[in-house]
C-alpha atoms as an extended CHARMM CRD file, in Angstrom:
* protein
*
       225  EXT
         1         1  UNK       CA            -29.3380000000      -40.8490000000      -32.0680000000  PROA      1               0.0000000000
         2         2  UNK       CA            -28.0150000000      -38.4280000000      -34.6160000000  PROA      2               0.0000000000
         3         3  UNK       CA            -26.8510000000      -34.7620000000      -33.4560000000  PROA      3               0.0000000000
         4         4  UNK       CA            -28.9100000000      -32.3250000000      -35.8590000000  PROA      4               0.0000000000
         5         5  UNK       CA            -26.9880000000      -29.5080000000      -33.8560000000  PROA      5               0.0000000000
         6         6  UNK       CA            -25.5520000000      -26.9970000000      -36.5750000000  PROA      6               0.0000000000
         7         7  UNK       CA            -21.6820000000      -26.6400000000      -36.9600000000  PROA      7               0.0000000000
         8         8  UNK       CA            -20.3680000000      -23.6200000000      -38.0240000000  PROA      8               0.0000000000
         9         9  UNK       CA            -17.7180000000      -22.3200000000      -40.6980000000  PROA      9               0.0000000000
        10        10  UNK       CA            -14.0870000000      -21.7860000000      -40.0390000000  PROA      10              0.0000000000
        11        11  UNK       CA            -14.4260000000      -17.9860000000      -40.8730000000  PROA      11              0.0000000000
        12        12  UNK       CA            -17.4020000000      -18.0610000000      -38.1060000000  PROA      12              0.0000000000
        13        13  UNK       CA            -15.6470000000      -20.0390000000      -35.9210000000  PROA      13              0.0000000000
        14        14  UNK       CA            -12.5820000000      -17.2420000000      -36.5410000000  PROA      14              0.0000000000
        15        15  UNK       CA            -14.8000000000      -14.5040000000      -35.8320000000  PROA      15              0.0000000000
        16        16  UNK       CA            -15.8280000000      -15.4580000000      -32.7670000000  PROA      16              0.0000000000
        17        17  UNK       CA            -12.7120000000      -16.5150000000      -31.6160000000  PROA      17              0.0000000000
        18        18  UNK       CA            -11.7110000000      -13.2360000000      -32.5220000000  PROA      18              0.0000000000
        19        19  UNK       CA            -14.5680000000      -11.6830000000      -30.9540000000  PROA      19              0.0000000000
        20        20  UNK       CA            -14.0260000000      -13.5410000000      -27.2740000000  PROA      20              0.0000000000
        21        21  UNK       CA            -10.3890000000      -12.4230000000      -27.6150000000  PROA      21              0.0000000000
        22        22  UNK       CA            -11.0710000000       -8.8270000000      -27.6380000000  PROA      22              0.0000000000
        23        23  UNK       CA            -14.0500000000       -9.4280000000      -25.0140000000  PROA      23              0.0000000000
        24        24  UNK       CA            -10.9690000000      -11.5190000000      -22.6380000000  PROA      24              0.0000000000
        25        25  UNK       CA             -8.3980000000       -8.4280000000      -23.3410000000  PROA      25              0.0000000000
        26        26  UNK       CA            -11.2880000000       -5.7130000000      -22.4810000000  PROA      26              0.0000000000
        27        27  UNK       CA            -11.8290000000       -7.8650000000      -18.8280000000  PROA      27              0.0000000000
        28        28  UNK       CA             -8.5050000000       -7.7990000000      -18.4720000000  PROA      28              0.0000000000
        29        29  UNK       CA             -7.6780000000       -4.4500000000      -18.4710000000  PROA      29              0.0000000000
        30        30  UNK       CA            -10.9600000000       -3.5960000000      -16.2830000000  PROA      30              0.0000000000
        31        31  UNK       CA             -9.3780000000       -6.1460000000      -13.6180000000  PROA      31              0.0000000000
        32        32  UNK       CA             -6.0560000000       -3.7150000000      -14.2260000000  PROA      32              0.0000000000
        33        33  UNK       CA             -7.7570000000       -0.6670000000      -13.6430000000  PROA      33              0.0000000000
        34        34  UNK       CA             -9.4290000000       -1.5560000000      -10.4310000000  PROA      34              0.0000000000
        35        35  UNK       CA             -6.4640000000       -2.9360000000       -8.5430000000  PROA      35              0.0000000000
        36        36  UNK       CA             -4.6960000000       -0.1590000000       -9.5240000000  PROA      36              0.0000000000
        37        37  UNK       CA             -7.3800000000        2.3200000000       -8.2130000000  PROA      37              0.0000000000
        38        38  UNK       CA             -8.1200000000        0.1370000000       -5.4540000000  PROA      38              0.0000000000
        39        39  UNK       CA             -4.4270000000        0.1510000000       -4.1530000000  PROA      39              0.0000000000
        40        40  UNK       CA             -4.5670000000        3.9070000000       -4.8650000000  PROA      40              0.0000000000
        41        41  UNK       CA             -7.6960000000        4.2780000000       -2.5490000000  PROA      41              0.0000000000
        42        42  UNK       CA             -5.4970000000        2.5870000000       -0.0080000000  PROA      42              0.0000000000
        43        43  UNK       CA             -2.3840000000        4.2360000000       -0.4370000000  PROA      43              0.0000000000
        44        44  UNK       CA             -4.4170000000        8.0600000000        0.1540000000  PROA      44              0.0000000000
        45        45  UNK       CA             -6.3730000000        6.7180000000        3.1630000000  PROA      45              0.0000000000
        46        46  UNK       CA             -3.3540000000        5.7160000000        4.8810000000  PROA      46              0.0000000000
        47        47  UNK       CA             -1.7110000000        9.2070000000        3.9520000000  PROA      47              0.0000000000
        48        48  UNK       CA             -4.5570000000       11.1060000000        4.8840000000  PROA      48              0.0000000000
        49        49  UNK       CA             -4.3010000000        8.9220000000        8.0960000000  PROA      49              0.0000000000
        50        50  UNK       CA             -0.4300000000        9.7850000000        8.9500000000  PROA      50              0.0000000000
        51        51  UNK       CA             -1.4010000000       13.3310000000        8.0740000000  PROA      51              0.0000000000
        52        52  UNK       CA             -4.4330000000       13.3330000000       10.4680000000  PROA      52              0.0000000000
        53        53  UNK       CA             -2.1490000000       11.7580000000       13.2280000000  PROA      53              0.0000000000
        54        54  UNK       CA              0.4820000000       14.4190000000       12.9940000000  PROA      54              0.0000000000
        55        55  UNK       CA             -2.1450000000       17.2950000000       13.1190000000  PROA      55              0.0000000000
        56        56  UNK       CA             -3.5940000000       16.0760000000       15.7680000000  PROA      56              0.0000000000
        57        57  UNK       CA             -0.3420000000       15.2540000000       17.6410000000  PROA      57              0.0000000000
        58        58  UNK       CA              1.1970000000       18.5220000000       17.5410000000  PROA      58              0.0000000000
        59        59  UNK       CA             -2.2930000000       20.6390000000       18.1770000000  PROA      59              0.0000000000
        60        60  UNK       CA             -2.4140000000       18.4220000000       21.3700000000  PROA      60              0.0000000000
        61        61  UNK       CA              0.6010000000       17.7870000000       22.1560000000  PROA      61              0.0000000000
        62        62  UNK       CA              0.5610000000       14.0890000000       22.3350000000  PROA      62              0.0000000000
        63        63  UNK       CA             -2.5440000000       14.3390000000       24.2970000000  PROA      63              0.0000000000
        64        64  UNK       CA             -5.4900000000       12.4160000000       24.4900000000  PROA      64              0.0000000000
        65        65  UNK       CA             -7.2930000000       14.0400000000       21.3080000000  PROA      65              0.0000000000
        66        66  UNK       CA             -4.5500000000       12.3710000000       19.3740000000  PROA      66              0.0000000000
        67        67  UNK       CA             -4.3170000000        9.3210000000       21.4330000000  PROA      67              0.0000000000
        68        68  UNK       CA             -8.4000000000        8.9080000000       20.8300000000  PROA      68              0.0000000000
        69        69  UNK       CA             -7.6630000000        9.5440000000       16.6120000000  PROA      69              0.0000000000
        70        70  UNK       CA             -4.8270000000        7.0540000000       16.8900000000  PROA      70              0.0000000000
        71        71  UNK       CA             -7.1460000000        4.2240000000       18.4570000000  PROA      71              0.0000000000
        72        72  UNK       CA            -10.0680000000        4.6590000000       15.7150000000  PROA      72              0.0000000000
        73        73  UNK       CA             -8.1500000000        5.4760000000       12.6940000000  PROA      73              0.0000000000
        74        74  UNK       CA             -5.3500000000        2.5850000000       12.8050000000  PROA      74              0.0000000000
        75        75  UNK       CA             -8.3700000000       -0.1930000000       13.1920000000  PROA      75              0.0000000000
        76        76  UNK       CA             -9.7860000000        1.6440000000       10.5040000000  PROA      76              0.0000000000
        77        77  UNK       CA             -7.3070000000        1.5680000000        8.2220000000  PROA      77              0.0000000000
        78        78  UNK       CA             -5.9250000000       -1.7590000000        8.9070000000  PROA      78              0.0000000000
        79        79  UNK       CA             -9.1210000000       -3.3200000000        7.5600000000  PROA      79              0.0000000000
        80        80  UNK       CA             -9.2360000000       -1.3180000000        4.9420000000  PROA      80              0.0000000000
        81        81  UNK       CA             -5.9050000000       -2.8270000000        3.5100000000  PROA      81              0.0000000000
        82        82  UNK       CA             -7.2680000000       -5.9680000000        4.4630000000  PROA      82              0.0000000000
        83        83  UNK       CA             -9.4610000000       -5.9930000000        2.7880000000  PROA      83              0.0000000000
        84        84  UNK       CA             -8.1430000000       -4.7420000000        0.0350000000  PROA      84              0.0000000000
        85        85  UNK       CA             -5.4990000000       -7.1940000000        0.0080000000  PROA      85              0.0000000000
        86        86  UNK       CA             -8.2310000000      -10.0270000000       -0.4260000000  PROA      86              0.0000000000
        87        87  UNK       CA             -9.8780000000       -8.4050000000       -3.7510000000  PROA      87              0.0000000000
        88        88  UNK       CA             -6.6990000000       -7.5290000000       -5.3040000000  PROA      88              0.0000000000
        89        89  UNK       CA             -5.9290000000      -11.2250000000       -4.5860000000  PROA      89              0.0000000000
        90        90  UNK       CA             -9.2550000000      -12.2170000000       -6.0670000000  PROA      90              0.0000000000
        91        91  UNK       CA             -9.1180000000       -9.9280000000       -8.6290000000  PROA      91              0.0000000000
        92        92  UNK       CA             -5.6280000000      -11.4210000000       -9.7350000000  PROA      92              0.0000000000
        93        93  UNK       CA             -7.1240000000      -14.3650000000       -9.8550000000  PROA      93              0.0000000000
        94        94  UNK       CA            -10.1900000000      -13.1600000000      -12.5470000000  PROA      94              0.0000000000
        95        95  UNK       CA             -6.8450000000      -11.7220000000      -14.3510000000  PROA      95              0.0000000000
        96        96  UNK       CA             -4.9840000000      -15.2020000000      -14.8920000000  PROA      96              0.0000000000
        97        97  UNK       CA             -8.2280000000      -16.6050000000      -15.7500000000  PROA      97              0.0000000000
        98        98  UNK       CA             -8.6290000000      -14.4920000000      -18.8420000000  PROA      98              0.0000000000
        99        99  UNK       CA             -5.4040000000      -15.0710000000      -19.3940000000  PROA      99              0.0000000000
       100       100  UNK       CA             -5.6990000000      -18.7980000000      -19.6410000000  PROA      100             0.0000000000
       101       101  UNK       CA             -8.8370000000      -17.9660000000      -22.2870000000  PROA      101             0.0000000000
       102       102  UNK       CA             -6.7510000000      -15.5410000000      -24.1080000000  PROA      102             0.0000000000
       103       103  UNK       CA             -4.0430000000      -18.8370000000      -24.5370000000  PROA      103             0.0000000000
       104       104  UNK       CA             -6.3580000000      -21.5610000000      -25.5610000000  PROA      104             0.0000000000
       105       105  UNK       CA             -7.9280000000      -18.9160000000      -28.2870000000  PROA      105             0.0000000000
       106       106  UNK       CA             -4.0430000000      -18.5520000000      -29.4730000000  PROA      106             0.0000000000
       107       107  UNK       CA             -3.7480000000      -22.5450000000      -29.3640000000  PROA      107             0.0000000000
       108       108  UNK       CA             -6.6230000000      -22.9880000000      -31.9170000000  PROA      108             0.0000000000
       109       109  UNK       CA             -5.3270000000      -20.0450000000      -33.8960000000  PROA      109             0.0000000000
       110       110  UNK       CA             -2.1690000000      -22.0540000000      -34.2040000000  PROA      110             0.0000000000
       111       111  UNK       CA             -3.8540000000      -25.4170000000      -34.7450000000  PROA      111             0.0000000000
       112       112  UNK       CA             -5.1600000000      -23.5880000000      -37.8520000000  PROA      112             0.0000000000
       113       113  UNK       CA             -2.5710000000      -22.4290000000      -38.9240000000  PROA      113             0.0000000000
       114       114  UNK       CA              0.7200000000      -24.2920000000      -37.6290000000  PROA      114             0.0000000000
       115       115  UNK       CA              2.8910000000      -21.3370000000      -39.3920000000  PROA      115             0.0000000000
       116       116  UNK       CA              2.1100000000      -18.7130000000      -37.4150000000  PROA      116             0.0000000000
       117       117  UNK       CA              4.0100000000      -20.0100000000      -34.4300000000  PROA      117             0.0000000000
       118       118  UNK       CA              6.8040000000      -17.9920000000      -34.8650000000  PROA      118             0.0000000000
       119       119  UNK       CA              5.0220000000      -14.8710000000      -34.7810000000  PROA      119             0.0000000000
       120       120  UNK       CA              3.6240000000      -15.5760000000      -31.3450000000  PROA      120             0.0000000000
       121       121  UNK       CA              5.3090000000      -13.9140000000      -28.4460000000  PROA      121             0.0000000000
       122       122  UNK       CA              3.4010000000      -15.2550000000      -25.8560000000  PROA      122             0.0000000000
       123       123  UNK       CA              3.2150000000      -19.3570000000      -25.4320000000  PROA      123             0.0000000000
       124       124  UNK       CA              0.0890000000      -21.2100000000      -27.8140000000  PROA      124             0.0000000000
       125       125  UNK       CA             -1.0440000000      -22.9710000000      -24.1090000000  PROA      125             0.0000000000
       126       126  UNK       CA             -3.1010000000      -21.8640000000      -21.4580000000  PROA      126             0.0000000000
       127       127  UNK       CA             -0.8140000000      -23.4150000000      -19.3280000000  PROA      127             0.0000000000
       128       128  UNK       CA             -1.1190000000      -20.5870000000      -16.0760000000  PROA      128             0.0000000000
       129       129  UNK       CA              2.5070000000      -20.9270000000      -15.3650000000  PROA      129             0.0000000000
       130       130  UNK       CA              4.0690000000      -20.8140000000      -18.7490000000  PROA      130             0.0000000000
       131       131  UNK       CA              2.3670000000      -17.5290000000      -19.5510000000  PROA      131             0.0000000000
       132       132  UNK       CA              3.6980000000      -16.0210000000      -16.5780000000  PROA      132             0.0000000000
       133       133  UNK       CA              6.9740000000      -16.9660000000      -16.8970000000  PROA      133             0.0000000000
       134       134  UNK       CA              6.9320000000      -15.8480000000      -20.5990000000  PROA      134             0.0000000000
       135       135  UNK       CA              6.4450000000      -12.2140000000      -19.0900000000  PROA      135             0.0000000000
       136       136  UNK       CA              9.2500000000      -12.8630000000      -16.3920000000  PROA      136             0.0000000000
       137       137  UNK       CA              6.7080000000      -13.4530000000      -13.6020000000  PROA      137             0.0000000000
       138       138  UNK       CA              7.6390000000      -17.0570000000      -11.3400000000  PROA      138             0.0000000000
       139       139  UNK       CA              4.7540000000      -17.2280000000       -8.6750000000  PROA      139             0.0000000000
       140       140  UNK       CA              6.3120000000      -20.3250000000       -7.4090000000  PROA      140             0.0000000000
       141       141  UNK       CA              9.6560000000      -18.3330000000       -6.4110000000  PROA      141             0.0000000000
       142       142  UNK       CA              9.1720000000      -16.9480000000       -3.0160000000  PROA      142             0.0000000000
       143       143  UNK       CA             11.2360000000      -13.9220000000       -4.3040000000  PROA      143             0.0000000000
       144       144  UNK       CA              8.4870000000      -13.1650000000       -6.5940000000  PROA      144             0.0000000000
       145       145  UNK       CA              6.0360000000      -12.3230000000       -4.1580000000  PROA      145             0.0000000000
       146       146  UNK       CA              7.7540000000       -9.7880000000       -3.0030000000  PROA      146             0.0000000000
       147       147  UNK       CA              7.1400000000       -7.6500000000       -6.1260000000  PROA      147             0.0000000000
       148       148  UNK       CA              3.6620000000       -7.7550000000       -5.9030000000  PROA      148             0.0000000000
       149       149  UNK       CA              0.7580000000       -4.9770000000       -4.7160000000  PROA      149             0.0000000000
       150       150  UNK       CA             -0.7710000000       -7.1840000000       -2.6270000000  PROA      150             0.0000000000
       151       151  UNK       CA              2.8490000000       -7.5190000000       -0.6310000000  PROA      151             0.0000000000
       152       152  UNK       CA              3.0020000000       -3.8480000000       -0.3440000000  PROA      152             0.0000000000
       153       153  UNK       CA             -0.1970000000       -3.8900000000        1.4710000000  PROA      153             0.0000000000
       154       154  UNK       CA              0.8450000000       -6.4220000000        3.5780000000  PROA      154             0.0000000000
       155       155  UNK       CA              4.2590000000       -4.5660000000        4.6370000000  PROA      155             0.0000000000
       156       156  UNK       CA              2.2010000000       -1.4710000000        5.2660000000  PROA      156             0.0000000000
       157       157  UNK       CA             -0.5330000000       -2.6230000000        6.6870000000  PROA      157             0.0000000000
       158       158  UNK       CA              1.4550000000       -4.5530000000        8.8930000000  PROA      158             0.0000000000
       159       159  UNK       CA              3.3540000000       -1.5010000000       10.1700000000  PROA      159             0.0000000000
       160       160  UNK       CA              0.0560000000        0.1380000000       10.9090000000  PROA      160             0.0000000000
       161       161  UNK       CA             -0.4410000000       -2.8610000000       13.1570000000  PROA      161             0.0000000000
       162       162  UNK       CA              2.8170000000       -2.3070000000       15.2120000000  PROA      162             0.0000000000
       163       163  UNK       CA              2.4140000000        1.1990000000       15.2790000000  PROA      163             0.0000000000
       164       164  UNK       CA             -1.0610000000       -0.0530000000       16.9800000000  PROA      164             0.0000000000
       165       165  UNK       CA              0.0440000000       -2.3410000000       18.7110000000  PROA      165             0.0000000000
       166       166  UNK       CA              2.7910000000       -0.1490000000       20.5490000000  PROA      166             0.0000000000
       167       167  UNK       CA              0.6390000000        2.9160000000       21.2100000000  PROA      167             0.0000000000
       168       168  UNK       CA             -2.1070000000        0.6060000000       22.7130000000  PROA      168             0.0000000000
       169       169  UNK       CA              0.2960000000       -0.7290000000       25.0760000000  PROA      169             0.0000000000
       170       170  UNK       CA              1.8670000000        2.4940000000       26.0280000000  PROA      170             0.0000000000
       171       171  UNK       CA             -1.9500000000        3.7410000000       27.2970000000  PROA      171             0.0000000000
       172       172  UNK       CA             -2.9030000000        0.8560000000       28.7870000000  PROA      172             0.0000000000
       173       173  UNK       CA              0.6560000000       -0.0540000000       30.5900000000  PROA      173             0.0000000000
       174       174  UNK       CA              3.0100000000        2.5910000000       30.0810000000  PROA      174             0.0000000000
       175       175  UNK       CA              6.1580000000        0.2290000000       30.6950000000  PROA      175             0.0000000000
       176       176  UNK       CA              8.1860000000        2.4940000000       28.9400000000  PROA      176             0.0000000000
       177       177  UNK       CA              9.3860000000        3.4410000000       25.2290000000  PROA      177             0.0000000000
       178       178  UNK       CA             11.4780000000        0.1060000000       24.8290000000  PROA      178             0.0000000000
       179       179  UNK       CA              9.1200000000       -2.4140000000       25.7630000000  PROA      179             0.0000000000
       180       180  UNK       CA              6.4910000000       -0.3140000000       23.6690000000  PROA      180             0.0000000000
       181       181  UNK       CA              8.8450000000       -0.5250000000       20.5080000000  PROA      181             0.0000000000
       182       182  UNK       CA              9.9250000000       -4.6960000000       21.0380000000  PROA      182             0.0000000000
       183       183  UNK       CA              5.5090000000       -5.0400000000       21.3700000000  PROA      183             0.0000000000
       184       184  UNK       CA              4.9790000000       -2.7760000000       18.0980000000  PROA      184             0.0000000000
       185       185  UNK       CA              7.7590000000       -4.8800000000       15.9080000000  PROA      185             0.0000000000
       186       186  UNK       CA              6.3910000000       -8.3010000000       17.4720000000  PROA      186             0.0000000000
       187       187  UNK       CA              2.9180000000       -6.9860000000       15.9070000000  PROA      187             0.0000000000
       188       188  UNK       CA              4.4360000000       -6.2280000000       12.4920000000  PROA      188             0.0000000000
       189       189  UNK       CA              6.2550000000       -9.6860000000       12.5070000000  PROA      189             0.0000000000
       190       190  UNK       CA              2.4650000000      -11.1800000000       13.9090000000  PROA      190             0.0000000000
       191       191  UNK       CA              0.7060000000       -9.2020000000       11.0620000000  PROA      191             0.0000000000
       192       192  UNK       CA              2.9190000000       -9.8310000000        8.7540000000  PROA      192             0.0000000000
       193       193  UNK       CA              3.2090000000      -13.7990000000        8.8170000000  PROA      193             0.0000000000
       194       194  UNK       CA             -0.6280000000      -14.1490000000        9.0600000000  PROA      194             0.0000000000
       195       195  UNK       CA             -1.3690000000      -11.7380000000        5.6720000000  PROA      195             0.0000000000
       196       196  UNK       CA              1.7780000000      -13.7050000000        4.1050000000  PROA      196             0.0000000000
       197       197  UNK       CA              0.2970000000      -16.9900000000        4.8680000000  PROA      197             0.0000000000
       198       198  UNK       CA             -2.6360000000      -15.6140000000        3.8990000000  PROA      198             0.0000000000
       199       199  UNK       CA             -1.6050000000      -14.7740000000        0.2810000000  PROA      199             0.0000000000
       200       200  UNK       CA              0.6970000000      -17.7720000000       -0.2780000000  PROA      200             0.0000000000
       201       201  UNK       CA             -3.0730000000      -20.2920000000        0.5290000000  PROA      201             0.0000000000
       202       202  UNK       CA             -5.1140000000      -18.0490000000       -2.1900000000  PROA      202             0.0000000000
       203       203  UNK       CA             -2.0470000000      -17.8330000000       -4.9320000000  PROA      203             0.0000000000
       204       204  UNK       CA             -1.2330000000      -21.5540000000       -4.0680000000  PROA      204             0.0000000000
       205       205  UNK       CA             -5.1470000000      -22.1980000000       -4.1490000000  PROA      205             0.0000000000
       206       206  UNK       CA             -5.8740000000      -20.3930000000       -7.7990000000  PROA      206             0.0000000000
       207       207  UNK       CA             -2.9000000000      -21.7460000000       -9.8650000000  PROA      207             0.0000000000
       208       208  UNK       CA             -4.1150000000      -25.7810000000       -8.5300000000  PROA      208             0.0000000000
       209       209  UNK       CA             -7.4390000000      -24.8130000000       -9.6010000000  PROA      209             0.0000000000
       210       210  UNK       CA             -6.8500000000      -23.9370000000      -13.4100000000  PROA      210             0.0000000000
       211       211  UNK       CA             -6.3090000000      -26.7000000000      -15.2780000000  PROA      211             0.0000000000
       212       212  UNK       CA             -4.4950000000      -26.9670000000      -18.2230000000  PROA      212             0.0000000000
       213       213  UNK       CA             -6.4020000000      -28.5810000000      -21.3920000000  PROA      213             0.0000000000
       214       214  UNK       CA             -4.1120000000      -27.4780000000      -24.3620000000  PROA      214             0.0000000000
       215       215  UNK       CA             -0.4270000000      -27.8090000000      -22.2090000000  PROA      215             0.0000000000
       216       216  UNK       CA              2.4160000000      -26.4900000000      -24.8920000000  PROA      216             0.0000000000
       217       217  UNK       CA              4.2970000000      -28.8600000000      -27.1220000000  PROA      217             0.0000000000
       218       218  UNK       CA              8.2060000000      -28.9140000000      -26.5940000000  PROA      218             0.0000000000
       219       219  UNK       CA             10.0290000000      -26.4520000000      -28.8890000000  PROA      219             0.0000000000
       220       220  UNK       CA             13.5550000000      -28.2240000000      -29.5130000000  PROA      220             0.0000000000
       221       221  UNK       CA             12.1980000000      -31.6380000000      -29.5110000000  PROA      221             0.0000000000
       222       222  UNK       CA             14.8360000000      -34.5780000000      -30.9980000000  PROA      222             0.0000000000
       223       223  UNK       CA             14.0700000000      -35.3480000000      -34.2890000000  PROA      223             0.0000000000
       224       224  UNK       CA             14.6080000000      -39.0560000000      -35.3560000000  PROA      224             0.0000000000
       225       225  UNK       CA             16.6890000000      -40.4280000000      -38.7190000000  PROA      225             0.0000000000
């Protein structure tokens, strides 16, 4: 059976590389913009929080209007940056992806045209990992999630669970400020290790699950006499 399907030109075939390119790029920087606003939206909810909490502290005097704000507003927030932390995750995710696309369009452009190589700053594979590291990014270094938004969130949202944690304890047991401050870091440390774990599965989870079809030749390879 003979395929009648039409094949196109090179100069088509260019133009809509060229064309899915730009389209990639555009996602790309829509997938920016949002985690940026979204850890933004964040950021200000938990200020306006703190800022609440103080208000209501000092009009009170530590009494139980404050106490009351403190017990809906923490929860509140908390999820909030949690889930937060999962679309900026996902949304990550949707960025590497375009990525990848973005690197197998620069792999044909260089199977076309083997010269232009040398112009290319970022690797001709769509190899996840070797376009990362050509912009100084490691996700498999445990250092290097450290640098990331959605480890900020953690760390904060984590100390909104101590700070939780603690004040929660002090109303329902008052055992004193001590035991109050060992319970609050034991939350942060709880918090912290579950929203840690909880990044390490998705990262570890999306970089498995993009496979590489056009992995990058060696650069310096031996040559033979």
């Amino acid at each position: 059976m003979n395929d009648s399907r039409p094949t196109a030109d090179p100069q088509s075939i260019l133009l809509f590389m060229t064309t899915e390119h730009f389209n990639l790029q555009s996602a790309r920087g829509t997938v920016n913009a949002e985690i940026t606003s979204r850890l933004q939206l964040f950021v200000s909810s938990l200020s306006g929080t703190i800022i609440t909490l103080a208000l209501a502290a000092q009009l009170s005097a530590m009494g139980t209007p404050f106490w009351t704000f403190a017990l809906i507003l923490l929860p509140t927030v908390y999820f909030l940056g949690l889930v937060t932390l999962l679309r900026i995750l996902q949304a990550s995710d949707e960025w590497r992806i375009y990525g990848q696309g973005m690197g197998r369009i620069r792999h044909y452009f260089v199977e076309l045209a083997p010269e232009m190589r040398p112009y290319f700053v970022m690797p001709a594979t769509d190899d996840v990992l070797a376009n990362l590291a050509a912009i100084g990014i490691r996700p498999r270094a445990w250092w290097q999630r450290l640098l990331t938004a959605g480890m900020l969130i953690i760390v904060m949202d984590s100390i909104v669970a101590g700070a939780f944690v603690g004040l929660l304890l002090s109303i329902v047991q008052p055992f004193g400020t001590a035991v109050s401050a060992i319970c609050g870091v034991a939350g942060f440390v709880v918090s912290f290790a579950v929203l840690y774990w909880l990044q390490h599965r998705m990262l570890t989870g999306a970089l498995t699950s993009l496979p590489t079809v056009f992995p990058e030749a060696p650069r310096n390879e031996p040559t033979t006499t």
